[in-house]
C-alpha positions in Angstrom: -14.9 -2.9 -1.5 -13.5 -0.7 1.0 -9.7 0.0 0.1 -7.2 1.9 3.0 -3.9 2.3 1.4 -0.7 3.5 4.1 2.6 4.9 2.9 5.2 5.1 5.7 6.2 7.7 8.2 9.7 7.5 7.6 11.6 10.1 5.1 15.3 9.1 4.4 17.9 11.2 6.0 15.2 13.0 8.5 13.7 15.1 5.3 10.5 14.9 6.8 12.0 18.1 8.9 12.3 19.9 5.6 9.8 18.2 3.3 6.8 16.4 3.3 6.5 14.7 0.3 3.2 12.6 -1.1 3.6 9.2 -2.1 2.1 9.6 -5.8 2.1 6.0 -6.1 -0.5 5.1 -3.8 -3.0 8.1 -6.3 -1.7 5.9 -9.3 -3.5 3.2 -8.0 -6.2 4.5 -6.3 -7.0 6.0 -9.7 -7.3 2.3 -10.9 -10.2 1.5 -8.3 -12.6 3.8 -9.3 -15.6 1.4 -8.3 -14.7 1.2 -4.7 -13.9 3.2 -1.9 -10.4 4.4 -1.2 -8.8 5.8 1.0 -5.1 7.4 0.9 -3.4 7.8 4.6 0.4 9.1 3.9 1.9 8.3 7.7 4.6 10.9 6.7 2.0 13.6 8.0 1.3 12.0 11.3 5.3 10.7 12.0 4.2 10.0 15.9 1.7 8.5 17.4 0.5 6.5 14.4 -1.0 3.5 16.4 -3.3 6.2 18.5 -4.0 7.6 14.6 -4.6 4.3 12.9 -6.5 2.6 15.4 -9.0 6.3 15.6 -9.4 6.0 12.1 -10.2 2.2 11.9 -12.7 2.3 14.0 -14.5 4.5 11.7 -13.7 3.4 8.3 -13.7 -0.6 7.8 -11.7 -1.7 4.8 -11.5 -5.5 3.2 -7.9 -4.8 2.0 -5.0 -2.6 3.5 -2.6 -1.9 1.3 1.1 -1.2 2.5 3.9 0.8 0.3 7.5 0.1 2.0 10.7 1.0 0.4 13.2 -1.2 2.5 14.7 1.2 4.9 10.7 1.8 5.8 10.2 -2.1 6.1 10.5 -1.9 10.1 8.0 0.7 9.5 6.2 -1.6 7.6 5.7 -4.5 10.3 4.8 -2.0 13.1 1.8 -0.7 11.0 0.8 -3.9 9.4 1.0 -5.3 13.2 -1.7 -2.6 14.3 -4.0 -3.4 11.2 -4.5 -6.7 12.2 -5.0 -5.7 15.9 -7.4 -3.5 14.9 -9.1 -4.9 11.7 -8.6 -8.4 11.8 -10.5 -9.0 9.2 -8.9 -7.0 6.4 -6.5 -8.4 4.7 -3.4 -7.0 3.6 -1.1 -6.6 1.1 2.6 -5.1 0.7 3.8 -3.1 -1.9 6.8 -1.2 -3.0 10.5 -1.3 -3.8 10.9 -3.9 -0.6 8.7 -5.9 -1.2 9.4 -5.8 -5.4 13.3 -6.9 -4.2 13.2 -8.7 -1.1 10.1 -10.8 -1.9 12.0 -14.1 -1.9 13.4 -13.7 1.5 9.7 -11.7 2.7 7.8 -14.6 1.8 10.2 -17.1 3.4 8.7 -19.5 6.7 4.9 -19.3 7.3 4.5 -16.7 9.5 4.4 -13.6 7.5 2.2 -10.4 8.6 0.8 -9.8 5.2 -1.3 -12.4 2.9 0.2 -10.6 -0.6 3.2 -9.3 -1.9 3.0 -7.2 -5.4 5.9 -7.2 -7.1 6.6 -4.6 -9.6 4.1 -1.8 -11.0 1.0 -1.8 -8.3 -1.6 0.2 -10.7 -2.7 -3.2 -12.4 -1.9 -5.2 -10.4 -4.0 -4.5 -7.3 -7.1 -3.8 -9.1 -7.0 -7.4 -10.6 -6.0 -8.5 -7.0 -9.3 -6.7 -5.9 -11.5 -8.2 -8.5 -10.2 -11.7 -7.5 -10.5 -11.1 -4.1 -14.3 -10.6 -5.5 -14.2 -13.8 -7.1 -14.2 -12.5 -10.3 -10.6 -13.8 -11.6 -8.1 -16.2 -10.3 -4.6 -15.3 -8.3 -2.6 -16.8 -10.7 -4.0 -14.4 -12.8 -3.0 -11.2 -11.0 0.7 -10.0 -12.4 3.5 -9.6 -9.9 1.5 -10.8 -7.6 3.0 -13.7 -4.6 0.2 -15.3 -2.4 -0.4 -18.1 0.0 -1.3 -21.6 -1.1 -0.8 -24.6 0.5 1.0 -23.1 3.1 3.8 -21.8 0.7 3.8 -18.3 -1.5 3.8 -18.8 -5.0 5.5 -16.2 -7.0 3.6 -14.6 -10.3 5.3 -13.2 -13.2 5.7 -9.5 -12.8 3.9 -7.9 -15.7 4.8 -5.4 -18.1 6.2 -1.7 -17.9 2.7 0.2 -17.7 2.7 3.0 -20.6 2.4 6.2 -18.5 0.6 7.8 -21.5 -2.0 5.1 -20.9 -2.8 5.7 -17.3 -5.3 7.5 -16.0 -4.1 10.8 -14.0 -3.3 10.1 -10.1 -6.6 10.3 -8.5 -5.7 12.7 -5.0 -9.1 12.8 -3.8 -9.0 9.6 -1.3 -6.1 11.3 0.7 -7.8 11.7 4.0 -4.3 14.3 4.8 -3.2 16.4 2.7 -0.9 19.5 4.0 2.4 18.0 2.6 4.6 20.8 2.6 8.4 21.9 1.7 9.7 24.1 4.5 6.1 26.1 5.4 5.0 26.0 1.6 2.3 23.8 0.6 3.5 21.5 -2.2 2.4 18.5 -4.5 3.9 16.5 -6.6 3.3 15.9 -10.6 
């Protein structure tokens, strides 16, 4: 399956001036989909412009699933850029991730008109990847841990799973990113 994964543009206080800081995160899980084809877009290195960006780089990569990390001051963030996916891949569907969506998924998954068809809740590594293999057919939703999806025109609400071991995990696989000149001032930096 082909797997797009978007952090947002937005840096609290304007530290995007200063720093330009990876979402690690979004490697953590992408190291969990080894089998498919992932790609990493961190909006924080394109800031402006992003519907020009996204819509040049959908048109030549294709994914099933668009996956969206949002910490709540990034939410509005969050709707703009999961607006533009389903302009421009329709057919993708897309989940939300993040600290928003892991606090506010009561009120996010309220009415029937929400732009996203999942909400994880909670520690994403797991999760997604089983979300994955059920969107394959190869496990049910219920199954899938902190996981809310539609059914019967309401979301039902999983039970989150458990605190991952770090010491368990595989390292953060970097190698999707399709940007990578995160910086700190003018030096190049990472994080670990």
């Amino acid at each position: 399956m082909d797997i797009l994964l978007l952090a947002m543009p937005d840096a609290a206080n304007n530290f995007h001036r200063i720093i330009k800081v990876p979402n690690l995160g979004l490697c953590s899980i992408a190291a969990h989909l080894t089998d498919h084809e992932v790609r990493i877009v961190d909006l924080v290195l394109v800031h402006t412009n992003i519907r020009s960006w996204l819509k040049n780089f959908l048109a030549g990569f294709h994914p099933s699933l668009i996956g969206i990390s949002s910490m709540s001051f990034q939410y509005t963030s969050a709707l703009e850029v999961m607006s533009i996916c389903r302009e421009v891949a329709p057919g993708a569907r897309i989940v939300l991730g993040g600290y928003h969506a892991s606090l506010a998924y009561a009120q996010l998954a309220e009415g029937n008109s929400a732009p996203f068809d999942f909400l994880v809740r909670g520690e994403g590594e797991q999760a997604v990847s089983a979300l994955v293999e059920a969107l394959e057919g190869s496990r049910d939703f219920d199954s899938v841990p902190g996981l809310s999806w539609l059914s019967n025109g309401a979301f039902i609400h999983n039970p989150t799973g458990e605190l991952l071991n770090v010491q368990h995990l595989p390292l953060p696989d970097r190698d999707p990113r399709v940007l990578d000149h995160f910086t700190y001032f003018t030096r190049k930096m990472d994080c670990v």
